[in-house]
DRENDO-1510 file (C-alpha; in Angstrom, 1 decimal, always signed):
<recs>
REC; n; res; u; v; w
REC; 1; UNK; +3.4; -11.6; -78.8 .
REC; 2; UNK; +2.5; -11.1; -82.8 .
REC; 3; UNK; +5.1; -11.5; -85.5 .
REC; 4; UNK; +5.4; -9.3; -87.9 .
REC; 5; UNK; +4.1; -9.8; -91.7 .
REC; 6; UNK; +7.8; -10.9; -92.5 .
REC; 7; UNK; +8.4; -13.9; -90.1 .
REC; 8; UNK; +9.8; -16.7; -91.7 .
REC; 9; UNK; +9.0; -20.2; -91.1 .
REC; 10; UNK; +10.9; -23.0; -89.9 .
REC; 11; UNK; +11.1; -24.6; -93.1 .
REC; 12; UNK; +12.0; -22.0; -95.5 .
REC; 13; UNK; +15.7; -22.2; -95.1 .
REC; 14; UNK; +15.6; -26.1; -96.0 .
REC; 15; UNK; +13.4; -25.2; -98.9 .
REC; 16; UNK; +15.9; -22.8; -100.2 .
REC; 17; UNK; +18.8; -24.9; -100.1 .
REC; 18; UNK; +16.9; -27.6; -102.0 .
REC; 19; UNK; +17.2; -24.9; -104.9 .
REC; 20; UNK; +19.0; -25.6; -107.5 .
REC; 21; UNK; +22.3; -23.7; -107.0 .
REC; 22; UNK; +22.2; -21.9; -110.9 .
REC; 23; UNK; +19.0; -19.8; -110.2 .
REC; 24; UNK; +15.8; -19.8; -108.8 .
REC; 25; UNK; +14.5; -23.4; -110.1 .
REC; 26; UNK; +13.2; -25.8; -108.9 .
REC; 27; UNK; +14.4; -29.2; -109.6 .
REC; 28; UNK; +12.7; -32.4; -110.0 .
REC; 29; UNK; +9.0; -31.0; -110.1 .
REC; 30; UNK; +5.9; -32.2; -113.1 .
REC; 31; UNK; +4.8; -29.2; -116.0 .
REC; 32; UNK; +1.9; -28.8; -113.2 .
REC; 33; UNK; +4.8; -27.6; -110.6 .
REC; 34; UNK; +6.8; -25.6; -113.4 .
REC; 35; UNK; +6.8; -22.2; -111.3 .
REC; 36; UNK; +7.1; -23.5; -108.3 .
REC; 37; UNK; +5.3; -26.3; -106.0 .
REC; 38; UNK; +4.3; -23.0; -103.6 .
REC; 39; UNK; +2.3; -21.4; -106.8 .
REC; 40; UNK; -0.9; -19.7; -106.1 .
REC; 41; UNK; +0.0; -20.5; -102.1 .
REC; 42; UNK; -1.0; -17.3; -100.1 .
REC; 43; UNK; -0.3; -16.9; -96.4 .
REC; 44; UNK; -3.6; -15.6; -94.6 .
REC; 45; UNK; -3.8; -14.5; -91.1 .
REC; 46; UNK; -7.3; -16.3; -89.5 .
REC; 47; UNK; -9.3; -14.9; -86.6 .
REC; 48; UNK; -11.4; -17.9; -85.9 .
REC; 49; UNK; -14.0; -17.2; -83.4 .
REC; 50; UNK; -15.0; -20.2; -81.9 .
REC; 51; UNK; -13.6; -23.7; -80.8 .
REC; 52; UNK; -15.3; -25.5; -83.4 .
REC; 53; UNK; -14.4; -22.6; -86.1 .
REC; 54; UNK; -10.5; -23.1; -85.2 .
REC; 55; UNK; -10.6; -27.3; -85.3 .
REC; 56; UNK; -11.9; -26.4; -88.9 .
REC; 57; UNK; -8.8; -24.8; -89.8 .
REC; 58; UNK; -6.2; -26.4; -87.7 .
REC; 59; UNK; -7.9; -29.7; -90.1 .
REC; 60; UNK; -7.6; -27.3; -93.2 .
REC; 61; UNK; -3.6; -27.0; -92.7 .
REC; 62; UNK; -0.9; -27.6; -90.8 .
REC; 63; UNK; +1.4; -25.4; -92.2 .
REC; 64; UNK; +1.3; -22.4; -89.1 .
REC; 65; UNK; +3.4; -19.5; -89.7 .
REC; 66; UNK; +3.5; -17.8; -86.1 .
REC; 67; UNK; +4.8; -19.2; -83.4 .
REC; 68; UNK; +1.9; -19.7; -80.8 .
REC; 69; UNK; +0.1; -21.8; -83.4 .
REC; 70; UNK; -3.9; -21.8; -83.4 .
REC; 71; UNK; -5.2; -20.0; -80.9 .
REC; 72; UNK; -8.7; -18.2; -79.7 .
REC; 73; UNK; -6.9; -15.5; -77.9 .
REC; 74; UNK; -4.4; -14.2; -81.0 .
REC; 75; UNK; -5.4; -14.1; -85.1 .
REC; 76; UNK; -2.7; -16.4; -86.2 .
REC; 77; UNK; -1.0; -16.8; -90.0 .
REC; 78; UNK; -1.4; -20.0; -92.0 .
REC; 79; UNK; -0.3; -21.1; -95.8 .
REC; 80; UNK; -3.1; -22.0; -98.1 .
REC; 81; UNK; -3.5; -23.3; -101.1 .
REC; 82; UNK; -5.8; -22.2; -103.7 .
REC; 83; UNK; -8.2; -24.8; -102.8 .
REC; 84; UNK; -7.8; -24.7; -99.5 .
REC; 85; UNK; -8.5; -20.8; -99.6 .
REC; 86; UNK; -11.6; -21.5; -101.6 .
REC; 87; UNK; -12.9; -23.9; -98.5 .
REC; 88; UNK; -11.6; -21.0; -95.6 .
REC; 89; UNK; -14.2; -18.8; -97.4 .
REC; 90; UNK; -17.1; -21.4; -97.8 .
REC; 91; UNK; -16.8; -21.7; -93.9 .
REC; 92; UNK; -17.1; -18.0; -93.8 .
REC; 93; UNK; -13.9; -17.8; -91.1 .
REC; 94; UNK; -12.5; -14.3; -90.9 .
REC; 95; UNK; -9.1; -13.9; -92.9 .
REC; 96; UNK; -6.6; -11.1; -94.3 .
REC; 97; UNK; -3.6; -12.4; -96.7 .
REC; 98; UNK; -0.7; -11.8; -95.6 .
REC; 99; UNK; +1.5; -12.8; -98.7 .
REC; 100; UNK; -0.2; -12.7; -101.7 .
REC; 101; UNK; +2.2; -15.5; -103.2 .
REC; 102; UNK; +4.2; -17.9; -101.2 .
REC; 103; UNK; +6.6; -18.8; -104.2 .
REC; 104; UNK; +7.5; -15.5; -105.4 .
REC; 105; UNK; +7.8; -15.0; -101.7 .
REC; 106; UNK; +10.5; -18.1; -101.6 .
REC; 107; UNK; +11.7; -16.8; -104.8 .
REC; 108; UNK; +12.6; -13.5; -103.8 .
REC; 109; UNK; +14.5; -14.9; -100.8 .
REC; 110; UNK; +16.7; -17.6; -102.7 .
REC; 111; UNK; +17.5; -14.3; -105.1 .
REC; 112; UNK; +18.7; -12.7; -102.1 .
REC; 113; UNK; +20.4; -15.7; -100.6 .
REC; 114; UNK; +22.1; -15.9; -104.4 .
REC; 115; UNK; +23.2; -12.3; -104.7 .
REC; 116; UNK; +24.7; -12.1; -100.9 .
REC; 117; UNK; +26.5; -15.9; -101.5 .
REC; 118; UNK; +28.5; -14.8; -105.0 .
REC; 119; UNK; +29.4; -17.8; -105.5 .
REC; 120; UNK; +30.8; -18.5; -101.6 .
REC; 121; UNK; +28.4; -20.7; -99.6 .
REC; 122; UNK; +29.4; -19.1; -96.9 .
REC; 123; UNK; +29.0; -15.4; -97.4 .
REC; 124; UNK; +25.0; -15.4; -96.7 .
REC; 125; UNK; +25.8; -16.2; -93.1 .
REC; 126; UNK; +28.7; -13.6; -92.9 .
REC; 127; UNK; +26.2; -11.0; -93.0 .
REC; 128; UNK; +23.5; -10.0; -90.1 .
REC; 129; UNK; +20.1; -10.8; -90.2 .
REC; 130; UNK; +17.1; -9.3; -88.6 .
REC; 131; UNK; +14.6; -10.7; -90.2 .
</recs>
């Protein structure tokens, strides 16, 4: 089974409700953090080719975004950061990104999640989701 581009992970919805509830800010984070602690994160889908080139990127991240997880068989989707983009390249493993940035990404969701609330908790869940 593949999962579309727009899966969402497991932990996006705590992420979201660790928002501050007056916009899309994060709370709590340095001036290094000041967009967002998922700045400059992209979400790649891998195609490792070998056993030892998937161990090098199951050690890279842990942070899977489809459900099988790493796997031979299926190109899979992972969260990077910057740096940890710059090494995928360097070992020359096959990649596509997926999202081009994982914050705005976060961000556009919590902007959703604030227009469909209005100011009622519980109107986000009054309305179906498909994705």
């Amino acid at each position: 089974m593949r999962l579309n581009r727009h899966f969402i992970p497991v932990w996006l919805p705590a992420a979201l409700v660790s928002l501050a509830p007056g916009g899309v800010a994060w709370g709590g984070v340095d001036s290094a953090e000041a967009a967002g602690p998922y700045s400059g994160h992209r979400v790649v889908r891998v195609s490792p080719r070998t056993p030892a080139e998937l161990l090098r990127v199951s050690a890279l991240t842990d942070d899977f975004w489809t459900c099988e997880g790493p796997s031979l068989r299926e190109p899979f989707d992972i969260r990077v950061s910057p740096e940890q983009l710059d090494a995928l390249r360097r070992m020359g493993i096959g990649h596509e990104v997926v999202i081009e940035d994982v914050q705005k990404y976060v961000d556009d969701h919590m902007a959703e999640v604030l227009r469909l609330r209005g100011g009622d908790a519980q109107s986000f869940y009054d309305t179906y989701r498909d994705r």
